[in-house]
C-alpha positions as CSV (number, residue, x, y, z in Angstrom):
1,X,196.4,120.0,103.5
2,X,197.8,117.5,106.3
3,X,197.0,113.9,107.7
4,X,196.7,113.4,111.0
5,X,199.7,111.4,111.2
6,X,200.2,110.4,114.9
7,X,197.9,112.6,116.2
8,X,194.6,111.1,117.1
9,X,191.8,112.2,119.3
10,X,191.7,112.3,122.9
11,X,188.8,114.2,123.8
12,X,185.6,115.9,123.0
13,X,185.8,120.1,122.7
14,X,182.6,120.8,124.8
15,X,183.6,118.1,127.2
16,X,186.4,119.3,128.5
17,X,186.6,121.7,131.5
18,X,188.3,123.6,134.0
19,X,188.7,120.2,136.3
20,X,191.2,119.2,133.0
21,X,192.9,122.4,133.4
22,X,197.0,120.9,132.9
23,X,196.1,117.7,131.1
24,X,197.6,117.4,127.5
25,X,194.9,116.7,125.0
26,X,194.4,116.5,121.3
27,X,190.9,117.7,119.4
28,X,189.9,117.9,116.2
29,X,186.6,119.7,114.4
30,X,186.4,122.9,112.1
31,X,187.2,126.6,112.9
32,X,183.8,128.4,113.8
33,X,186.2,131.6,114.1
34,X,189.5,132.6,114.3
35,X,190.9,135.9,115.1
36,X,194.3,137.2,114.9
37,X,195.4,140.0,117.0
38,X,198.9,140.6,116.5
39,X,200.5,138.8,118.3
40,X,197.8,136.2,119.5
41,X,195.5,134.4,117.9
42,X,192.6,132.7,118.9
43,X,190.3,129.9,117.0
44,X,186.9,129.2,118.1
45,X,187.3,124.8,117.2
46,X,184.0,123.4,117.1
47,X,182.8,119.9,116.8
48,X,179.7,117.9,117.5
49,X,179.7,118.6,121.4
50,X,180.7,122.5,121.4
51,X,183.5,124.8,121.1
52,X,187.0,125.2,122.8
53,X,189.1,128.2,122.0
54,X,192.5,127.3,120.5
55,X,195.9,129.9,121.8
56,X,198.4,130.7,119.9
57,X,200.9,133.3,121.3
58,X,204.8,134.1,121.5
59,X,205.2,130.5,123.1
60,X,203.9,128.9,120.7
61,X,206.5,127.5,117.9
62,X,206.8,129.4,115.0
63,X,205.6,127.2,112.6
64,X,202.6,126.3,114.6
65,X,201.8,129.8,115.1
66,X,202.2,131.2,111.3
67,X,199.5,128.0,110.1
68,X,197.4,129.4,112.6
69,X,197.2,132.9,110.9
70,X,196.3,131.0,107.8
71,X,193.2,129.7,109.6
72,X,189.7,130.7,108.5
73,X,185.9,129.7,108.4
74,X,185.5,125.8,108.2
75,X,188.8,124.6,107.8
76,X,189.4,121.0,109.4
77,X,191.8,121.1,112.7
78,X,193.7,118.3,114.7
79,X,195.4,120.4,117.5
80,X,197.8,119.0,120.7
81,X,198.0,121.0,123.4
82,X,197.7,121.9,127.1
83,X,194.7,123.5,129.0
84,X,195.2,126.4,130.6
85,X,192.7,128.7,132.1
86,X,191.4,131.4,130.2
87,X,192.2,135.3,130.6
88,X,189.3,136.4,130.1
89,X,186.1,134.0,131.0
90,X,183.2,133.6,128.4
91,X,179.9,132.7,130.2
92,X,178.3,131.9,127.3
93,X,180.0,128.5,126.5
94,X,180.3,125.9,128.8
95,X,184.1,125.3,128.0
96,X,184.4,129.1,128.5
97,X,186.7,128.9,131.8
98,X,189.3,127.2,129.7
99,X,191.7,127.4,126.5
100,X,194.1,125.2,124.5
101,X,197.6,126.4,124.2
102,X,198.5,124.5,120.7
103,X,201.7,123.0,120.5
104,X,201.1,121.1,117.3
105,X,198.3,121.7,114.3
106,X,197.5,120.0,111.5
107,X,194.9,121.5,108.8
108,X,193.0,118.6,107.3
109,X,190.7,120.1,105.3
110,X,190.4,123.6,103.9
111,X,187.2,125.4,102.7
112,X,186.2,128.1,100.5
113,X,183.9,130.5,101.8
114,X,180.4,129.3,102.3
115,X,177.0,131.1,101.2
116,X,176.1,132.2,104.7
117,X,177.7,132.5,107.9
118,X,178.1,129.3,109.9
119,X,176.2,130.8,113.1
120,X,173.3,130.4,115.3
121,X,172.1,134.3,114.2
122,X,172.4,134.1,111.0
123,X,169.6,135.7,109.0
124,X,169.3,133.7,105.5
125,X,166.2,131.9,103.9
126,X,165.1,128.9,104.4
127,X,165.2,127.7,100.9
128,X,169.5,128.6,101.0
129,X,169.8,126.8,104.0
130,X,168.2,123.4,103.2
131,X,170.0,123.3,99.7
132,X,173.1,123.8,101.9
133,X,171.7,121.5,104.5
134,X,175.6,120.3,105.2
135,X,176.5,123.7,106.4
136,X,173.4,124.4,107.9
137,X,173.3,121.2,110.4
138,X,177.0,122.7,111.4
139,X,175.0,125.7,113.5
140,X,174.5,125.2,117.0
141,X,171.2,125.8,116.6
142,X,170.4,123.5,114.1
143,X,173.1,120.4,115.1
144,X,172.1,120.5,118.4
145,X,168.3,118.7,118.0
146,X,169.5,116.0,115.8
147,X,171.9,115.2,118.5
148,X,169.1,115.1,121.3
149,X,166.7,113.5,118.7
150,X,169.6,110.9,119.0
151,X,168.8,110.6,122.8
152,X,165.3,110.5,123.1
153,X,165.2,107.5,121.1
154,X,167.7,105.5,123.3
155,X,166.0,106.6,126.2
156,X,162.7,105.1,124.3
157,X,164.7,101.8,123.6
158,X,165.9,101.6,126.7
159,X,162.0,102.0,128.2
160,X,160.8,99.7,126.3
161,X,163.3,97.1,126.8
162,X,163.0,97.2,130.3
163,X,159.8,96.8,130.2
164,X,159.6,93.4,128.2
165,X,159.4,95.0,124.7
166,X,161.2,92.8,121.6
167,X,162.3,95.4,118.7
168,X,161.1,94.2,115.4
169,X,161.7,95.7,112.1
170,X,158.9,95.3,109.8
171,X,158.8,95.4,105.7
172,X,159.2,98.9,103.7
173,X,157.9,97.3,100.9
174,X,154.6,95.9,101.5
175,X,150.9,95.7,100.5
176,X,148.7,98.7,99.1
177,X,145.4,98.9,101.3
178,X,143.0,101.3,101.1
179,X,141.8,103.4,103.9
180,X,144.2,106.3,105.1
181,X,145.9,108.7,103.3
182,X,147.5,108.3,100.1
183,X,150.4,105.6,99.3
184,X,153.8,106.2,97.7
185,X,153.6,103.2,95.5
186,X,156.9,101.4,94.2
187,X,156.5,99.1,90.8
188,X,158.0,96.0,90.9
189,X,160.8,95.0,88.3
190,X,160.0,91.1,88.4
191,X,156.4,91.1,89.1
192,X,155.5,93.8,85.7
193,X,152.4,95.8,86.5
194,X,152.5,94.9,90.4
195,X,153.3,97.8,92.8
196,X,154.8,97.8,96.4
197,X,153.4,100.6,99.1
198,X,155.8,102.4,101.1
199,X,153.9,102.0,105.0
200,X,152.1,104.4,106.3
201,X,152.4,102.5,109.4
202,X,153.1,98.9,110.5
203,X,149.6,98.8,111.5
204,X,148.5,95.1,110.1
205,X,152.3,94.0,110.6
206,X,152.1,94.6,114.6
207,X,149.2,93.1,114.8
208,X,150.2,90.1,113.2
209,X,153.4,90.0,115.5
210,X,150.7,89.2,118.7
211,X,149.2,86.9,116.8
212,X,152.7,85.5,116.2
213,X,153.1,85.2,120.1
214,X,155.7,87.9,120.6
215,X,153.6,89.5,123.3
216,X,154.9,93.1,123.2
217,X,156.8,95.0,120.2
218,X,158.5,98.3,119.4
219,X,160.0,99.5,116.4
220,X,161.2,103.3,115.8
221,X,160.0,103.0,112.2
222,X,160.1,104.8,109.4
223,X,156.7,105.4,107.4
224,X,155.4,107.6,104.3
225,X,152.6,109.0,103.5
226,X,151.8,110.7,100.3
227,X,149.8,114.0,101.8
228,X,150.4,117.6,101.5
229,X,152.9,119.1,104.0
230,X,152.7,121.6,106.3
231,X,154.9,122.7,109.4
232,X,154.2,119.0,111.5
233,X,154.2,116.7,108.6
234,X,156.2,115.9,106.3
235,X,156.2,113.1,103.4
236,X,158.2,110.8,105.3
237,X,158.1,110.9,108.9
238,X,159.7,108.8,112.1
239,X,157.2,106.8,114.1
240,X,157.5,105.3,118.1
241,X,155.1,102.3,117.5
242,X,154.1,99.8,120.2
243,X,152.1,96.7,120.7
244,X,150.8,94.8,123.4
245,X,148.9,91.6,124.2
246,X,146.6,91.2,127.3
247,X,146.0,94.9,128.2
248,X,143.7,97.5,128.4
249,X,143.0,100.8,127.1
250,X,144.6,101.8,131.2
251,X,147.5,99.5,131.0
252,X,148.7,101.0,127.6
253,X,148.5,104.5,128.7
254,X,149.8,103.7,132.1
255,X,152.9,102.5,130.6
256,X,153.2,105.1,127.9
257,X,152.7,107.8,131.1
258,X,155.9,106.2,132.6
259,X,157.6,106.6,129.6
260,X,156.5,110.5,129.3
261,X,157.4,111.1,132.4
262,X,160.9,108.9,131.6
263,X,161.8,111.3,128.5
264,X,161.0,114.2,130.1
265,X,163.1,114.2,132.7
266,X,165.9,112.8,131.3
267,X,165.6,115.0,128.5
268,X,164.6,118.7,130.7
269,X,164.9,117.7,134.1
270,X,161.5,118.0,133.8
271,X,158.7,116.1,136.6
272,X,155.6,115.4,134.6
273,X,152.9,114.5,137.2
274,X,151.0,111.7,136.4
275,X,147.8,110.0,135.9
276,X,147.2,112.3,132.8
277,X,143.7,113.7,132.7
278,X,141.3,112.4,131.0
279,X,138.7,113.8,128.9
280,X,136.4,112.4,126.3
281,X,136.6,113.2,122.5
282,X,132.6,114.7,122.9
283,X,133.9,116.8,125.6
284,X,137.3,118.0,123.8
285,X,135.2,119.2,120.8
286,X,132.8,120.6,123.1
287,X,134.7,122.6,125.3
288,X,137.8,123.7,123.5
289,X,137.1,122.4,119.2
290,X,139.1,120.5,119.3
291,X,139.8,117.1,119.7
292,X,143.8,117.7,120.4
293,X,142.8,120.6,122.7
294,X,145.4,123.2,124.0
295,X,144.3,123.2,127.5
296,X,147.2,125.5,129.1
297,X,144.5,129.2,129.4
298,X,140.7,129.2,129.4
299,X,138.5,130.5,127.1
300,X,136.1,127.1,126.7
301,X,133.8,127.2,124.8
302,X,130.0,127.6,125.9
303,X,126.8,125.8,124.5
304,X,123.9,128.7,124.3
305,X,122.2,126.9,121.7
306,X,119.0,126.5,124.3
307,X,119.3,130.4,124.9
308,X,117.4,131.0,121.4
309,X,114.5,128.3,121.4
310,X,111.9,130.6,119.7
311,X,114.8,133.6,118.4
312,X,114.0,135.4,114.8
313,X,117.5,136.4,114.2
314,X,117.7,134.4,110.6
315,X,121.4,132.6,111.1
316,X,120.6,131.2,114.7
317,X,117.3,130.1,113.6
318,X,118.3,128.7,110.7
319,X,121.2,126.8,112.6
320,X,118.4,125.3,115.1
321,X,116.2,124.5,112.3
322,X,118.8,122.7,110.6
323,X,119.6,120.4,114.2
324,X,122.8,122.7,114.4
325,X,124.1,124.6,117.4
326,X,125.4,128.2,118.8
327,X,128.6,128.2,120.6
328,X,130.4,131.2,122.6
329,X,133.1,131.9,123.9
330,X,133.7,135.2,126.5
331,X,137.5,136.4,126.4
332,X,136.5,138.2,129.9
333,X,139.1,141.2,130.4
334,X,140.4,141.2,126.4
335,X,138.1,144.3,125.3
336,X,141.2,146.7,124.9
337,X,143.0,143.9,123.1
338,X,140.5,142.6,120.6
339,X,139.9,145.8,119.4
340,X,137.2,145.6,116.1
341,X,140.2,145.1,113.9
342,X,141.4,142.2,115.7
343,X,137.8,140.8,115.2
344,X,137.8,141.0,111.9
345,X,140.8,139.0,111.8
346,X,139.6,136.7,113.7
347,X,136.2,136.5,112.0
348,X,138.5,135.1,108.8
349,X,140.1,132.4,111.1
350,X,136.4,131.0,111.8
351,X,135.5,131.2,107.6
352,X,138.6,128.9,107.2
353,X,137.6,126.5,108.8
354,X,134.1,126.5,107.8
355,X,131.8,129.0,109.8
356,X,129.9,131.5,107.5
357,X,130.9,134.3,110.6
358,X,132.0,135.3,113.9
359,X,128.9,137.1,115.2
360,X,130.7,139.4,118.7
361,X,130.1,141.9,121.2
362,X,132.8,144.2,122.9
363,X,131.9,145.7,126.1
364,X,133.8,148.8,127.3
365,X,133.2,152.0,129.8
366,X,132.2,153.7,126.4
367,X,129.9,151.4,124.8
368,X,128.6,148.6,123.8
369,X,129.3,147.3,120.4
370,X,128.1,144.1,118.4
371,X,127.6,142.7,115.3
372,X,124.4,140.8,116.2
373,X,122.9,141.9,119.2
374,X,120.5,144.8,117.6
375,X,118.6,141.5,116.0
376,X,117.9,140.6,119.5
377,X,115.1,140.7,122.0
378,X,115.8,141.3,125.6
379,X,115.4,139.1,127.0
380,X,117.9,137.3,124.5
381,X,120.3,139.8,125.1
382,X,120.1,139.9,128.9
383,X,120.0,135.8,129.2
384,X,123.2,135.7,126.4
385,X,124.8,138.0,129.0
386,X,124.2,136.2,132.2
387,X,124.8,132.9,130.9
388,X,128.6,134.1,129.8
389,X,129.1,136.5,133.0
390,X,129.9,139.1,130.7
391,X,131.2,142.3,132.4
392,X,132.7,145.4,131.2
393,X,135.7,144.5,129.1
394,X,135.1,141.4,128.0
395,X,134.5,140.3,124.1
396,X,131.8,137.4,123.2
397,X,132.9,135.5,120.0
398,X,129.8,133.1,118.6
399,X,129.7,130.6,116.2
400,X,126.1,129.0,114.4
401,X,125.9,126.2,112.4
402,X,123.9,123.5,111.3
403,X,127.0,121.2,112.2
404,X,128.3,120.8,115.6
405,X,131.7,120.0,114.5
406,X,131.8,122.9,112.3
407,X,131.2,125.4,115.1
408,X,132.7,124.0,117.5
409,X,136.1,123.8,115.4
410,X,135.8,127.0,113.6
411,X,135.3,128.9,117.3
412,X,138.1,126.4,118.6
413,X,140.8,127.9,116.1
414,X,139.5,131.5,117.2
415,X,140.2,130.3,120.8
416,X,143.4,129.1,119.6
417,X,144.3,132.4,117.8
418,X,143.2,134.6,120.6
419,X,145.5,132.4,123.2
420,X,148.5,133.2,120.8
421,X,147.8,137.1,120.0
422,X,146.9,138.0,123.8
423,X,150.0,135.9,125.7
424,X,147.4,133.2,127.4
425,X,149.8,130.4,126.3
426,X,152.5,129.7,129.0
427,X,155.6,128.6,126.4
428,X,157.2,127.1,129.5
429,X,154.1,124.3,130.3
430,X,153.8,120.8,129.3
431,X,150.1,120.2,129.6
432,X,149.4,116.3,128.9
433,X,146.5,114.9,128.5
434,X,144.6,111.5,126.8
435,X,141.6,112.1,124.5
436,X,139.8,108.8,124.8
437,X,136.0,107.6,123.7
438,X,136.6,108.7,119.8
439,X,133.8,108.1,117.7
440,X,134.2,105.0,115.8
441,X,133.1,105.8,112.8
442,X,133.5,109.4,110.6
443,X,131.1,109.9,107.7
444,X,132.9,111.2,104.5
445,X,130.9,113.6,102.5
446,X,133.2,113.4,99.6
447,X,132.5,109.6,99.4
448,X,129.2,109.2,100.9
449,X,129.8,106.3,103.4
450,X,131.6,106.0,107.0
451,X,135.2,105.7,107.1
452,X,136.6,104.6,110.5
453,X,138.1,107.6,112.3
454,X,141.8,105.5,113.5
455,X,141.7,102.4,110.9
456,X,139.4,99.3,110.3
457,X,140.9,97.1,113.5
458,X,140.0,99.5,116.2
459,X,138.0,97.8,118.7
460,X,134.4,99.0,119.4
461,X,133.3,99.9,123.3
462,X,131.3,97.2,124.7
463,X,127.9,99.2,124.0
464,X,128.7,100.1,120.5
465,X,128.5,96.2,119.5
466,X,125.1,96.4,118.7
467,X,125.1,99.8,116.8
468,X,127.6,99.0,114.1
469,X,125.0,98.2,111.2
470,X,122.0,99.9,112.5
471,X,123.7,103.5,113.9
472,X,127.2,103.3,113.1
473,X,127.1,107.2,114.2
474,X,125.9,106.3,117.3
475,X,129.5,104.0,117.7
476,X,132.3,105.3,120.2
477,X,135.8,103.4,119.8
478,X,138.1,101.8,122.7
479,X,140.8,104.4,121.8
480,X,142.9,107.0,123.2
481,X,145.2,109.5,121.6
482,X,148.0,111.6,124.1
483,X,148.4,115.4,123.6
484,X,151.0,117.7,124.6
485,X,149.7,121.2,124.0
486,X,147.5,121.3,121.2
487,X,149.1,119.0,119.3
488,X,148.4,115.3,119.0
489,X,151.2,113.2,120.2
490,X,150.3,110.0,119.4
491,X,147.6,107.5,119.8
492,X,146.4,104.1,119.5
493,X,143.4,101.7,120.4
494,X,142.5,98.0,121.7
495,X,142.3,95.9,118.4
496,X,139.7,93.9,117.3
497,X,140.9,90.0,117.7
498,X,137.6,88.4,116.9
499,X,137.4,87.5,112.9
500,X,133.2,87.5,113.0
501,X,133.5,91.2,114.7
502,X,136.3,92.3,112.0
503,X,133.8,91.2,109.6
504,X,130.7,93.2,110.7
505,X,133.4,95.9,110.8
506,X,134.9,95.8,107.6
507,X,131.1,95.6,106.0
508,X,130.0,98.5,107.8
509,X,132.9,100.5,106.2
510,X,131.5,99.2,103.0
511,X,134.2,96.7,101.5
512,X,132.6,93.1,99.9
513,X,133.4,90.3,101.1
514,X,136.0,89.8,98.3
515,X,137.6,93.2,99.1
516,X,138.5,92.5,102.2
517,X,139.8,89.3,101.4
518,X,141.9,91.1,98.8
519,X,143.0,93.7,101.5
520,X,142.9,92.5,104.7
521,X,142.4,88.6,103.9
522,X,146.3,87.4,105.5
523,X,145.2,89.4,108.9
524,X,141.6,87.6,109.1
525,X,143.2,84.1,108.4
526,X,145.4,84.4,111.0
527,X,142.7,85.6,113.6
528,X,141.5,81.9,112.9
529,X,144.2,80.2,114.6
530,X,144.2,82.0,118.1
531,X,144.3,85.6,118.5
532,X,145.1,87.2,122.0
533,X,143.6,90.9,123.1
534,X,146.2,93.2,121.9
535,X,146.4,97.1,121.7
536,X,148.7,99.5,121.1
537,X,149.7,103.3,120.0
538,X,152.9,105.0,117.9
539,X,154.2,108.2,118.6
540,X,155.1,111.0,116.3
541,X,159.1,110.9,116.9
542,X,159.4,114.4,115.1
543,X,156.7,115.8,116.7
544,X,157.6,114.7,120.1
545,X,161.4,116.4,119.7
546,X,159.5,119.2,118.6
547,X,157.3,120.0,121.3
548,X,160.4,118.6,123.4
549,X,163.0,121.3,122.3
550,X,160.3,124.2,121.7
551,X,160.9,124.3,118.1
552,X,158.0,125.8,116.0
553,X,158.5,123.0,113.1
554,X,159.5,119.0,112.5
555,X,161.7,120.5,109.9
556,X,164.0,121.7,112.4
557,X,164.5,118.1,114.2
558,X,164.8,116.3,110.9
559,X,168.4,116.2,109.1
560,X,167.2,116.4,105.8
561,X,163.5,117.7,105.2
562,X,161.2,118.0,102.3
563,X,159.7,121.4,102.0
564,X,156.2,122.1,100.7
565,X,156.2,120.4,97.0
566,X,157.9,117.1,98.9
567,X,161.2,117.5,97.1
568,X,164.6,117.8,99.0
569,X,166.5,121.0,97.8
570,X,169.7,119.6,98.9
571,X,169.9,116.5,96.5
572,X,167.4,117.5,94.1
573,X,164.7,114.8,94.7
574,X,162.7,113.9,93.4
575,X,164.0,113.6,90.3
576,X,163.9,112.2,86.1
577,X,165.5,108.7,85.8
578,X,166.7,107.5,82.5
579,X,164.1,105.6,79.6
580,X,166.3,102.2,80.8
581,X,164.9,102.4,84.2
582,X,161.4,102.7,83.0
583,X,161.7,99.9,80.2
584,X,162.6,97.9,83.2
585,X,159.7,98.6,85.3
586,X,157.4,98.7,82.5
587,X,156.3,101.4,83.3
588,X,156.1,104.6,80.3
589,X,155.0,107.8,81.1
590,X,152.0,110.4,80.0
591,X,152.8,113.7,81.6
592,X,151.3,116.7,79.4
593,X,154.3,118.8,77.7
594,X,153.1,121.6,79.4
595,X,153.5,120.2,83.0
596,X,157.2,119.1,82.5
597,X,158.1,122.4,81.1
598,X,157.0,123.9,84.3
599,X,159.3,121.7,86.2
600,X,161.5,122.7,83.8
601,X,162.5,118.9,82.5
């Protein structure tokens, strides 16, 4: 192995082209390939930016050329040369016009060979490639993201800042409150028996910065959340969070429209048209189950609940009994693609989330065929029929339920799968949208009280004020979240900035007095001295890059992920740390034997 001596770096491989052809330049990166012909050789060099092929031929000195024919996979390069235009043109790369004919080489680095090839096509599991993460970030595929992840977020800076935005950091190491998902709690060495929270957000912190006068704040924050994973979360995650003083609900998603529209088509070339639609979180649920609703194809849903007043059939009497509902949805024109085994497929995606069944009728030249309709009287049947527009090859999919929310969702993932299995989804459309008018409140079955749907300091609409103790069902929240299809984006609310309103809030979630002093109690003292209208919203960073670069997972726009038990198969984390460490944090542990043998500790 060599230093670099004199050499040092001129340019960029991928930025190079055939306007440079004649200039003398020097590059540096590893070998993606080399291949020795004889009496040529050529190296694919790659670095951060692309690849440039590397000559080496009978004019190139001797020396130079017999290191060259030492070359393989992953060594380090510094190479001076001169471009020249290539023989033969490769279309495929951007710097394929062009070669490097080496006059001096250096190999910094050599490498043994690695557990799978170093190549966008390369067919290895996922579980090899994240514990080699270092040599899987080197494929094109894979490197590229991180560097536009890079990108997006100056764009975002520069957004904000030109809009009169002040980036803030705000504490890792804060205050456990409850509400929200789980907290990764960190003990405290000098304070025995007290723990730190890792944020889930810098909710209370951002609001506390209007309060402290700052007027409007940003931060590209980090923030954890102990949850299970699946393929859009992850344990830790990157957050776009904002804050604002005098605005509305409009003003906040005017701006954050501008900025859309600014990523997109910096990012894509991309002209998203804006005022986003609009549509209300009763409508969302209604019409599509969802209330991040994929609205690039049909297939809404239908309410025929009013269809079967005085019906026998047993589950959509039962459902009306109960105050419940029947919803339907006609995929008009998708007979000879839903065929009965596709139903039954189907039918399982509506028991996941909840339904007892997908009750359906196919209609074709042959026959007709359903599950239900037998148990029907005519003039059921005929006014089912009309009401859809049901024709010959269409297929009617219907949920019951004694919850609205349970058949509107379970036939809303049906939608979704049907979209996906009969190409309705056009890959190539960014369909944005706000869901706004969210209820305020959720009621949790598991812990029989209302929880608030966004968090505790989401400001009420103006005729929910009077519902929050007496009908705190009945209460619709000044919030907004943005979606990019199907998947929620991001979203925010107004705030509350009156203390006698958080109050009435907080007690209708059901904390005493002296539990929300203990939680919340630096936030309501500070509402006491002056606190402006303020709202706000935070991105999902990952997300965004996602959706942005048509990946199917965050996993692919993070460096280093966690996979599904939250560890990091690259480092081995999480890990055992020694008795020392413990003693110091007080802290001693009960695990059962059993459990750390399975982890095999």
């Amino acid at each position: 192995m060599e230093s670099m001596g004199n050499l040092r770096r001129t340019d960029y491989c991928g930025e190079l082209s055939a306007a440079d052809i004649g200039r003398q330049v020097v590059v540096a990166g590893s070998v993606a390939k080399s291949r020795d012909l004889g009496g040529v050789i050529f190296t694919d060099l790659r670095d951060t930016t692309g690849i440039l092929q590397l000559s080496f031929d009978d004019a190139t000195d001797r020396n130079v050329f017999e290191k060259a024919s030492g070359l393989h996979s992953e060594y380090v390069l510094i190479a001076k040369g001169v471009l020249r235009r290539r023989e033969s043109v490769n279309k495929a790369i951007p710097t394929g016009e062009i070669e490097l004919a080496v006059e001096e080489l250096r190999v910094l680095s050599e490498a043994e060979t690695t557990p799978f090839e170093i190549r966008d096509d390369v067919k290895v599991k996922d579980e090899l490639r994240l514990k080699y993460r270092y040599l899987d970030l080197r494929r094109p595929v894979m490197h590229q993201p991180i560097v536009l992840r890079s990108r997006i977020c100056q764009i975002i800076r520069n957004y904000f800042c030109d809009h009169h935005f002040c980036e803030i950091e705000t504490p890792t190491l804060i205050k456990s409150t409850p509400e929200g998902a789980r907290d990764y709690l960190v003990p405290s060495r000098v304070q025995p028996g007290r723990f730190y929270a890792l944020p889930q957000s810098p909710q209370l912190y951002k609001q506390i910065l209007m309060l402290s006068g700052f007027d409007r704040y940003f931060q590209i924050a980090r923030c954890y959340r102990d949850e299970d994973l699946r393929a859009d979360r992850q344990p830790e995650f990157t957050q776009v969070d904002e804050e604002m003083s005098f605005v509305t609900a409009d003003d906040v998603m005017t701006l954050n429209e501008g900025l859309m529209q600014k990523v997109w088509k910096e990012m894509l070339g991309v002209d998203i048209p804006t005022p986003f639609r609009r549509m209300r979180w009763d409508d969302a649920m209604d019409t599509y189950g969802s209330d991040k609703p994929d609205t690039r194809f049909g297939l809404e849903i239908q309410n025929v609940t009013g269809l079967f007043a005085n019906t026998e059939f047993v589950p959509f009497k039962n459902a009306i009994a109960a105050g419940g509902t029947i919803r339907a949805i006609n995929a008009k024109g998708l007979a000879g693609q839903l065929t009965r085994k596709t139903i039954d497929k189907l039918s399982d995606v509506a028991k996941t989330y909840g339904a007892k069944g997908l009750a359906y009728t196919r209609i074709t030249e042959e026959s007709v065929a359903s599950s239900f309709e037998k148990n029907l009287t005519e003039e059921e049947k005929n006014a089912l029929h009309t009401a859809l527009n049901a024709e010959v090859g269409d297929v009617l999919l219907l949920v019951s339920d004694a919850k609205r929310v349970t058949a509107c969702t379970a036939l809303g993932q049906v939608r979704l799968e049907v979209g996906r299995r009969c190409g309705l989804i056009d890959p190539d459309r960014f369909d944005f949208l706000w869901v706004v008018d969210f209820p305020l409140f959720e009621y949790s079955e598991e812990e029989g009280r209302f929880k608030a749907m966004h968090n505790p300091f989401t400001m009420p609409t103006q005729d929910s004020l009077d519902k929050i103790e007496t009908d705190p069902a009945a209460c619709y929240a000044d919030a907004y979240d943005i979606v990019l299809n199907g998947v929620e984006l991001g979203g925010g609310s107004l705030r509350v900035n009156d203390p006698a309103l958080q109050n009435r809030m907080l007690k209708a979630l059901g904390f005493t007095e002296e539990k929300a002093r203990e939680s919340f109690g630096f936030l309501m003292d500070a509402y006491r001295y002056g606190a402006p209208p303020h709202g706000g919203m935070a991105y999902g960073l990952d997300r965004m890059v996602m959706l942005l670069l048509k990946r199917d997972s965050i996993r692919d726009v993070i460096a280093f992920p966690k996979v599904q038990n939250a560890s990091e198969l690259m480092s081995g984390c999480p890990e055992t740390v020694e008795e020392k460490q413990l003693r110091e944090l007080s802290i001693a542990l009960d695990v059962p034997a059993q459990e750390m043998a399975e982890k095999g500790e």
